[in-house]
Structure formats: C-alpha cells, structure tokens
N, C-alpha and C positions, 0 to 999 in steps of 0.2 A: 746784457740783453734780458728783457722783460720774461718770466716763466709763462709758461699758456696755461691760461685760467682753469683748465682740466689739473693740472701738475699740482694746484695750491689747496683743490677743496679735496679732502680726506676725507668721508662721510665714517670708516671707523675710527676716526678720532675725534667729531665731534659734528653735529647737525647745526650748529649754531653760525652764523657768520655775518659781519658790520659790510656793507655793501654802500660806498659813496659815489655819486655821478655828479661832477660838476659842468657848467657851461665853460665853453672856449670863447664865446664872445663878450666882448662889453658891455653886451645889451645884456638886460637881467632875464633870470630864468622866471623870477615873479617878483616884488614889491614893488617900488615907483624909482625911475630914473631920477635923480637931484639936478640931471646937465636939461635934461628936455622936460620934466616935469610927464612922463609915461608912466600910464600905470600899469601894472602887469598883474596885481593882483588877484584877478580872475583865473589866472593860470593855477595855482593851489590846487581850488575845486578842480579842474583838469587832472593834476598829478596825484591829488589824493583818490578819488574816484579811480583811477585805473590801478592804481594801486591795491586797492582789495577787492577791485572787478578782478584781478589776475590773481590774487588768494584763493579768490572761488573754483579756477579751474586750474591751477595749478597742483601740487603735491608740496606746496611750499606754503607755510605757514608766516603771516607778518607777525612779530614779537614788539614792536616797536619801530617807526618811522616819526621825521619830521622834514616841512616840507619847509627849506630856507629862500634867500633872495637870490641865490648862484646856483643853489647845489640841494640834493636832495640826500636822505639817510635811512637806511633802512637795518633794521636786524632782520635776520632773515634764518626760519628752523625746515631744513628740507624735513619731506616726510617719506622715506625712500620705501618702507612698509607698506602706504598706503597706494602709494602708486603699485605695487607688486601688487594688493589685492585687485585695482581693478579690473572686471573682466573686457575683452575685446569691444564692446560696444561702449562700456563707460569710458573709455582709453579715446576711442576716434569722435564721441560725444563730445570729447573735451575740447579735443583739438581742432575738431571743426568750426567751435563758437570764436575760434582765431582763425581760422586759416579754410581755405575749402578740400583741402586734402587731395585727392584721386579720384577720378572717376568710379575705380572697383569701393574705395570706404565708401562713396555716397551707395553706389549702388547696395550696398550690405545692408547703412543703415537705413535705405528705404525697405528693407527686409525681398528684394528680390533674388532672385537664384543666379547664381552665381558661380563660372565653370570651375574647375580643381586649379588651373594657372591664378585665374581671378583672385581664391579664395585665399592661395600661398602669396599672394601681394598681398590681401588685406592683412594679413596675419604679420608679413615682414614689415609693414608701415606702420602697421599698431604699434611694436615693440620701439620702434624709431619714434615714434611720438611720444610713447611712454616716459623711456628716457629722456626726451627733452622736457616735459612735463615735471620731474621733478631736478632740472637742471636751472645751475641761477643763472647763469648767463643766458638760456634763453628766459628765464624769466626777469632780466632786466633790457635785456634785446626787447622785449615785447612793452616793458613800461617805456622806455626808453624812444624808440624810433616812433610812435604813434606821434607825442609830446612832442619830438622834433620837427615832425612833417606840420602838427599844426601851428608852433610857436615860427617856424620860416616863412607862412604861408599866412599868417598874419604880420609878420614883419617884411612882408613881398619880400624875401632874399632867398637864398640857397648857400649850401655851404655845409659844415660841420656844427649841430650845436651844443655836443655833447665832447668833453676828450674821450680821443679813441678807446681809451679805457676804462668802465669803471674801476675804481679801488674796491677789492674785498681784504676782508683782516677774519681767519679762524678764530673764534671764543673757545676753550680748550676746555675753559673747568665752570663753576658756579661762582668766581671772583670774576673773570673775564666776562662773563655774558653779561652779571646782573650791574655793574661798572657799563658795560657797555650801552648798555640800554638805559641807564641814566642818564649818559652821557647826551645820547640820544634824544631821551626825553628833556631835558634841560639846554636844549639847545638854543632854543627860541628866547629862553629869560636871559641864558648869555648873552646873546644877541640883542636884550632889550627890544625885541618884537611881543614879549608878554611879558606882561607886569607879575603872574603867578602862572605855574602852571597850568592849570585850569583854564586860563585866559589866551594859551597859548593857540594859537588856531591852527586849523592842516599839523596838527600830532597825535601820536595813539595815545600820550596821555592825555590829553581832552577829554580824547573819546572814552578813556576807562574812567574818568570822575565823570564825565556826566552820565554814564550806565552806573554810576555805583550809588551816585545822589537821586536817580530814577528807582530806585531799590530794586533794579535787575540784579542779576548775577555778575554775568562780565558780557563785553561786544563779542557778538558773533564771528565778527570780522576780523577778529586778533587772539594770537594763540591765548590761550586761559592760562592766569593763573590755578596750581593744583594745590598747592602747602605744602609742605615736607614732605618723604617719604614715608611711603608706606606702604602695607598689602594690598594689593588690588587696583594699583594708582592707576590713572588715565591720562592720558599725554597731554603734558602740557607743563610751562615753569615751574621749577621747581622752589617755588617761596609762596607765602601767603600773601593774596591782592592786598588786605588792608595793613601788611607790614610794607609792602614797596609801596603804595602811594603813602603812609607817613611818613618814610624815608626820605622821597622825594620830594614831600612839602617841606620837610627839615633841607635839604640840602637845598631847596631853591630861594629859602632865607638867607641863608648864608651866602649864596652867590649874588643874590640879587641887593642883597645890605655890602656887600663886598667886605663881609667881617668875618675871617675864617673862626676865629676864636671865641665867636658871640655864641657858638650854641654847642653844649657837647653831644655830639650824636652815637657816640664811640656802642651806648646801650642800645640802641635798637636792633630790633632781632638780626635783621639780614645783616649786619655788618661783625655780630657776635658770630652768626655763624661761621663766615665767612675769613672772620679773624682778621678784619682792619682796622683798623684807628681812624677816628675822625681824620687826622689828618692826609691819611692814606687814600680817604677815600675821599677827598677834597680833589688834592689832586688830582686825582685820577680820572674824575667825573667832570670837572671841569679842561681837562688837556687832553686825553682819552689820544687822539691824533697827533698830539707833536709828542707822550712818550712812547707810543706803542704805532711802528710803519708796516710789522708786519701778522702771524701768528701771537694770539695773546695766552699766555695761561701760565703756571710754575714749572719749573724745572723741569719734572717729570715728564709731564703731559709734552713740554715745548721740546723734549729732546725724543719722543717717540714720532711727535707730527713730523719732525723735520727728517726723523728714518723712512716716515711711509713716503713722503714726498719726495724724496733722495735733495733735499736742500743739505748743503754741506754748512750755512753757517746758521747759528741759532740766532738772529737777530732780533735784537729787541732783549733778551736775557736780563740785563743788567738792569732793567727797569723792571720789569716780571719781577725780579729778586726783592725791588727796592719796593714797588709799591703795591706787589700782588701779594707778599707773605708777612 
C-alpha cells in the first residue's frame, strides 16, 4: 500500500524534492497527437505560467522544472523558515490570491473590527493556511487541478487527467539534488524536443541562459544559484551558476551526440566536488528515474531519512552506492 505523502517528506532531512505528474489519458498533456494531428502545444505556457505564479505565493521555491508531452517535473526547495516568518496578514494575503478563505480572513484583511470568537478563527485559519503554504502537495494540488479543469474543458470530457498521484523522490545530499536537476534540465534534449539546451522551451534552464546572456544575475522566479559555502551565505543552491550551466552544456553533448566517451567531464567543478566520474554522472543524469524510485542520497543520509519516516527498507541503496559515491 502506497505511504501518504505527509509520511515521505522529512523537511529535517532535506528541503529538496523531484516531484513528477503524469497524464492517465491518451490524449497528450502538450505537444501534437501523430493519430489526429492535435496540437496541444499551447498547453506549456499554461503549465509553465502557473508554475512560478504559485512560487510567488507559496513558501516553496522552483529549483528547476521541465514541461514534457505526458508529464511534467519539477525540483522543488520548501522554504519552511519563511513561511514561519510571515506575519497573520501576509499568511491569509497569500492564500486568498488562491482561494476566498472565510468571511472573518476577509473581514480582518478589509481591516474591520472584529469580535474575540471572529478573531480566534482568523488566527486558527491563518496557521491552517500557513502550513499548506509551505506544503507540496497542496502545492502541486494547486498546479495540478487548475490544468486539469482547463485541458478537460477543452477537450469537452471529464474524467481523471492527472494519476491519482504525483510521484515525489527526497534529494538527501548535494549529489542527489544537483543529479537531479540535471536530469531535469536535460529532459527535453533527451527527448529530442531541443536541439541544446537553451533551445529547450517551458525549462528553468532556458530561463537561467537567457538571464545569464541578458547579463542579469539569475531569474527571479527560480531559486538562485549562491557558490559554495560560506560566511554569511543566502539561501539558495549550493554551486556556482556559471559551473552548472557549463556542466550542463558538457552533458547535453554527450547525450545529444549519444557519445558517452567523446568528452571527459570528470574535471569540472561540480562533479569534483561531488566526487563522480563522468561516467557516474552520465548515468545518472540521463536514467535519474529508472535507477532511483524512491529517497535519493548515500548511505548515511538514506538510512537516517528512512528512521525519520519509519520506512523499514532502504530502497534504492544499491544504486546510491553504485552511482552516488
């Protein structure tokens, strides 16, 4: 029997987590039908758009997403900190740009008076928002059912369009995530939907080369890279931007020539740090899903997440060993 999505996210074991939703039907989630000649490709701009509409009021930061022909991907860094700072009004501010809330949150935030029962509900619905605010399942419930209702009501059906469940997988350590998020970002060139990354459309990496060849910083809309550690650091990845997108030009060579052995990547920072071998990190970034089904990261980390969770098998181990160390 399936664990409930509360049981598998451990936020003291790691904020980081791969979150996939696929379609149940035949009909595609976006690009063109081959049987009918449909094209669904406007649907993208839909998925991508809500996608960092719900970063903005969420407590949950997108790390990388790409938006395929079935299925969607996200890395996803709750920000459980941030949500504890907000105070009462930024809390039901947020939640009412989704939802209408109560009669007593509207009445608060139109600043009217408010009796001592009134004010003990706005208070217990705040905290109930909060929490969902920095929760992935309602923040994929909220990407998720919007998309649905409009892709059935263009395709005039009803029905399920989503399986009942997305898939999440915990990132444990700085191999698991930054693996992860390559995987991610390289989705599309596997796919042959982008010729280079940069070319890939509806992904965060797009979006972080063309803010990086616009000589900005980084997108607003996606967690920052920060560079290594250090005193005083600010939240956000931990690698430097212009080592992971040459990383990720190097790896989408290789996937894309389908030559694992045409290019040694083994020297580039993130993978020195990280301690993989080109070939480690070949695998990994391109299979990402068929080796790893559940919790990702080494020994350590994979046998404390599975004490917080009370999962009794450490699944996935034997690949963690083989291609994470």
């Amino acid at each position: 029997m399936p664990k409930p999505r509360k049981s598998l996210v451990s936020l003291q074991d790691t904020p980081y987590y791969h979150c996939v939703s696929r379609c149940v039907r035949r009909a595609f989630l976006c690009g063109t039908d081959e049987m009918t000649g449909q094209s669904y490709e406007h649907r993208r701009g839909w998925i991508e758009d809500k996608i960092l509409s719900l970063a903005a009021v969420f407590a949950i930061d997108v790390c990388a997403y790409a938006v395929m022909s079935n299925h969607t991907h996200l890395v996803l860094h709750v920000n459980e900190d941030e949500a504890l700072n907000w105070d009462v009004k930024q809390v039901l501010e947020r939640w009412h740009s989704l939802h209408k809330g109560t009669q007593f949150t509207e009445k608060y935030l139109e600043n009217k008076d408010l009796a001592e029962f009134e004010l003990a509900s706005v208070y217990e619905s705040c905290e109930k928002y909060r929490k969902r605010l920095c929760d992935i399942s309602w923040f994929m419930r909220e990407l998720n059912e919007p998309i649905a209702r409009m892709a059935n009501n263009e395709d005039k059906c009803s029905g399920r369009f989503w399986e009942g469940r997305f898939k999440s997988q915990a990132l444990l350590d700085e191999a698991a995530l930054v693996s992860c998020m390559a995987y991610v970002d390289l989705n599309s060139v596997r796919a042959k939907m982008g010729v280079t990354p940069e070319a890939s459309k509806h992904t965060s990496i797009k979006t972080r080369i063309e803010v990086a060849k616009a000589n900005q910083t980084q997108p607003k809309t996606l967690y920052p890279f920060i560079g290594y550690e250090r005193e005083d650091q600010p939240e956000g990845l931990p690698f430097k931007l212009t080592d992971y997108l040459e990383l990720i030009d190097l790896t989408g060579r290789v996937v894309r020539e389908d030559k694992r052995g045409s290019l040694d990547i083994s020297l580039a920072p993130i993978l020195q740090r990280i301690n993989l071998t080109s070939e480690q990190w070949i695998e990994v970034t391109t299979g990402f899903e068929k080796h790893f089904k559940a919790a990702v990261g080494s020994e350590a980390y994979l046998a404390e997440y599975c004490e917080h969770t009370q999962l009794q098998r450490r699944s996935g181990l034997a690949a963690c060993k083989r291609l994470l160390s």
